[in-house]
C-alpha positions in Angstrom: 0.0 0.0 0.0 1.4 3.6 -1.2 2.4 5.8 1.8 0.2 8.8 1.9 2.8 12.1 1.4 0.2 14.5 3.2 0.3 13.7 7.2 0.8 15.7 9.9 2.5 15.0 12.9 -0.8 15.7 15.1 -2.9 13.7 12.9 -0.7 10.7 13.2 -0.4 10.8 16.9 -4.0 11.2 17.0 -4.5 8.5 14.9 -1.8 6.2 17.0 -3.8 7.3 20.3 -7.5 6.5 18.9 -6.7 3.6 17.6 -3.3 1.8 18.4 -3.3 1.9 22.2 -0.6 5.0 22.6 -0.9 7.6 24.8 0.4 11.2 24.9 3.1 11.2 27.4 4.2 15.4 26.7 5.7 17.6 23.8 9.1 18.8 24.1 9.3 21.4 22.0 8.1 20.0 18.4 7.9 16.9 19.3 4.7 14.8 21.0 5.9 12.0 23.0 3.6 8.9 22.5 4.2 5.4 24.9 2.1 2.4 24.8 2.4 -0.8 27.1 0.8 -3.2 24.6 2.0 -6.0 23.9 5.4 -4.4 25.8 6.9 -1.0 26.8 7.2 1.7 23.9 8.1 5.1 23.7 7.8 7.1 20.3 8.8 11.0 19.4 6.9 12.4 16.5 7.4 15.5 14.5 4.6 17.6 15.6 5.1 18.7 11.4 2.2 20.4 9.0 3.6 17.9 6.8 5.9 14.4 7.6 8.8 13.6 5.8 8.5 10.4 3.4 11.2 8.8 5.5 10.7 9.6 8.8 6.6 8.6 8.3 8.0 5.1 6.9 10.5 5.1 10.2 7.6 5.5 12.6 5.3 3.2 11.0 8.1 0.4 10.5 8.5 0.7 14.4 5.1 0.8 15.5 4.1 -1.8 13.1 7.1 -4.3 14.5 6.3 -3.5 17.3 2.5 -4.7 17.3 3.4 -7.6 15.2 1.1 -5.9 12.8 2.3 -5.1 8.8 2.9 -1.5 8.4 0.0 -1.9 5.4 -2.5 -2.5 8.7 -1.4 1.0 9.7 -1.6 3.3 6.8 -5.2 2.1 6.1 -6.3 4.2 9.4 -4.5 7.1 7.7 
């Protein structure tokens, strides 16, 4: 599935909150701080960007996704 190019960093840590089990530890500066405990401990900076770089979008979803045990294709369909 194509990676869309258009994401924010707020959308996507909304998105990760809603519906992957991550909660908003704090921004540090422009950076929101996500954690979740499921399946195991894991803590996440994202960009609080307008708009995401290519690769550090693919970066994030790579680690959440391996992380979950989920493919990365089950994450970008919630974008």
């Amino acid at each position: 599935m194509k990676v869309p190019r258009d994401v924010s960093g707020t959308r996507l840590a909304d998105l990760l909150c809603r519906k992957w089990q991550y909660t908003k530890v704090h921004q540090v500066g422009s950076h929101i701080i996500l954690e979740t405990f499921d399946p195991t401990h894991q803590r996440i900076a994202i960009p609080d960007h307008d708009r995401l770089r290519l690769g550090t979008l693919i970066s994030i979803l790579r680690a959440i996704a391996r992380h979950k045990g989920v493919p990365r294709d089950a994450i970008i369909a919630d974008l």
